[in-house]
C-alpha positions as CSV (number, residue, x, y, z in Angstrom):
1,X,41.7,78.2,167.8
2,X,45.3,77.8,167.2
3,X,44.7,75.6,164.2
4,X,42.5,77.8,162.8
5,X,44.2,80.8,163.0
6,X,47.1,79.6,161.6
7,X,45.2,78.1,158.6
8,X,43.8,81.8,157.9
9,X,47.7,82.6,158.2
10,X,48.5,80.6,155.5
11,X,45.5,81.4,153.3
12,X,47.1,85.1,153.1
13,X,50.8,84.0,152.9
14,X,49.2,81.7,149.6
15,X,47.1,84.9,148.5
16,X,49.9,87.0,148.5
17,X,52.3,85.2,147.3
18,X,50.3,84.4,144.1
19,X,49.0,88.0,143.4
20,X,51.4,90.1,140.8
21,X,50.9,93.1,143.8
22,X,50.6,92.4,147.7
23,X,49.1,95.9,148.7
24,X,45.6,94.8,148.5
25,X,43.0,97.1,148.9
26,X,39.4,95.7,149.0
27,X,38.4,92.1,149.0
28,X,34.6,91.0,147.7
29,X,33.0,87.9,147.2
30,X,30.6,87.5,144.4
31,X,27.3,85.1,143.8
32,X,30.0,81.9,142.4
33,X,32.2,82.0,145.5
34,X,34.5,83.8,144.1
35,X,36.9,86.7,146.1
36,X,37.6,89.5,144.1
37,X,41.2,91.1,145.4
38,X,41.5,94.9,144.3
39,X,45.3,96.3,144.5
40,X,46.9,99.3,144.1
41,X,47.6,98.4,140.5
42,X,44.3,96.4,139.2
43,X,41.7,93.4,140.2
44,X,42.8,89.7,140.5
45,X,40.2,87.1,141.5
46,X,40.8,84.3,143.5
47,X,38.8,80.8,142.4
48,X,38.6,78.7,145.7
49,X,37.7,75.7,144.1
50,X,40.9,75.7,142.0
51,X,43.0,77.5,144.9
52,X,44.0,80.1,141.9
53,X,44.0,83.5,140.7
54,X,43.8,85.4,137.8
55,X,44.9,88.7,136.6
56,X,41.2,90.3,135.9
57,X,42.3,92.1,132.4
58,X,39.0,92.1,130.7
59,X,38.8,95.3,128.3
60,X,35.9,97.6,128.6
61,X,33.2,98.9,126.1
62,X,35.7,101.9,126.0
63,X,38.7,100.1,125.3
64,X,39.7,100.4,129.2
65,X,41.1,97.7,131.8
66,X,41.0,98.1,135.8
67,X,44.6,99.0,136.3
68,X,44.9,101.6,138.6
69,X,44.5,101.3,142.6
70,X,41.1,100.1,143.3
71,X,39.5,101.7,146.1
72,X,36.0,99.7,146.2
73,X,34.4,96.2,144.6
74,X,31.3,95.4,145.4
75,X,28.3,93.7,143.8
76,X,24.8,93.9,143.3
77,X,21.2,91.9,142.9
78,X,21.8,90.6,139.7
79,X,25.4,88.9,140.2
80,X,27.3,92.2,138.5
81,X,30.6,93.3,139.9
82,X,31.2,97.0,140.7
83,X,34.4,98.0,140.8
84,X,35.5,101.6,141.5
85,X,39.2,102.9,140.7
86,X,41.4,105.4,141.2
87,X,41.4,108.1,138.3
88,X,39.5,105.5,136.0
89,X,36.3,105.8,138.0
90,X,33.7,103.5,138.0
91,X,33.8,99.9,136.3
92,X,30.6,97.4,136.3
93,X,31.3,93.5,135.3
94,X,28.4,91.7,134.5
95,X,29.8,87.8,135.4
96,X,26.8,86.2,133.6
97,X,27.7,88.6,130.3
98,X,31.2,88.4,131.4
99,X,30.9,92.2,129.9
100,X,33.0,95.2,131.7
101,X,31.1,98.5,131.3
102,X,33.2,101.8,132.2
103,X,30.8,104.2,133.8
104,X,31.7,108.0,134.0
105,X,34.2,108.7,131.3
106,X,35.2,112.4,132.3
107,X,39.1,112.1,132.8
108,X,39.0,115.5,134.7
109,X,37.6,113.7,137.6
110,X,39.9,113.0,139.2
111,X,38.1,111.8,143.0
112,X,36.1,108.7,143.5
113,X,32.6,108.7,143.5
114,X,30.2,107.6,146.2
115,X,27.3,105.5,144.2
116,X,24.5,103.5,145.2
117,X,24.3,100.4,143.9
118,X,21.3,99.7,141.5
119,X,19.4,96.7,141.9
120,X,17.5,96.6,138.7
């Protein structure tokens, strides 16, 4: 138990060393393997198989990136990533498109929305 535990110890020292911000506020792990790690200032993801990460800066359809404090990633039926984020709202990545969509553009929300997410 020992062993393990302090393997899992040094999976997070690793992680957060390597991440641009250690306040990490969800984790998610899509269809590839891959961990998603939301911060208080964007999305990074983690590639296991390479043991490293990568500032997610994709722009959106509305000329957007993820860069506020991410409350929420999570992912649906089809392999897209949804990614909800503080005062930018809601963002969908679609990993086989490798497309970022920004949903709900109204800038005088300024709360997070509770969605469900859609399968088709």
């Amino acid at each position: 138990m020992m062993g393990y535990l302090s393997g899992i110890l040094s999976t997070i020292e690793t992680i957060l060393r390597s991440l641009g911000n250690n306040f990490v506020t969800s984790l998610y792990e899509d269809i590839e393997g891959n961990i998603w790690v939301g911060t208080d200032v964007g999305v990074y993801i983690y590639y296991p198989e390479k043991d490293t990460f990568r500032h997610f800066v994709e722009q959106s359809d509305k000329n957007t990136r993820v860069e506020r404090a991410v409350a929420m990633i999570s992912g649906d039926s089809q392999g897209r990533v949804w990614i909800a984020a503080e005062a930018q709202n809601l963002f969908c990545y679609d990993l086989k498109k490798a497309n970022l969509e920004k949903l709900y553009s109204d800038r005088s929300s300024i709360g997070l929305y509770q969605c469900e997410m859609p399968d088709g």
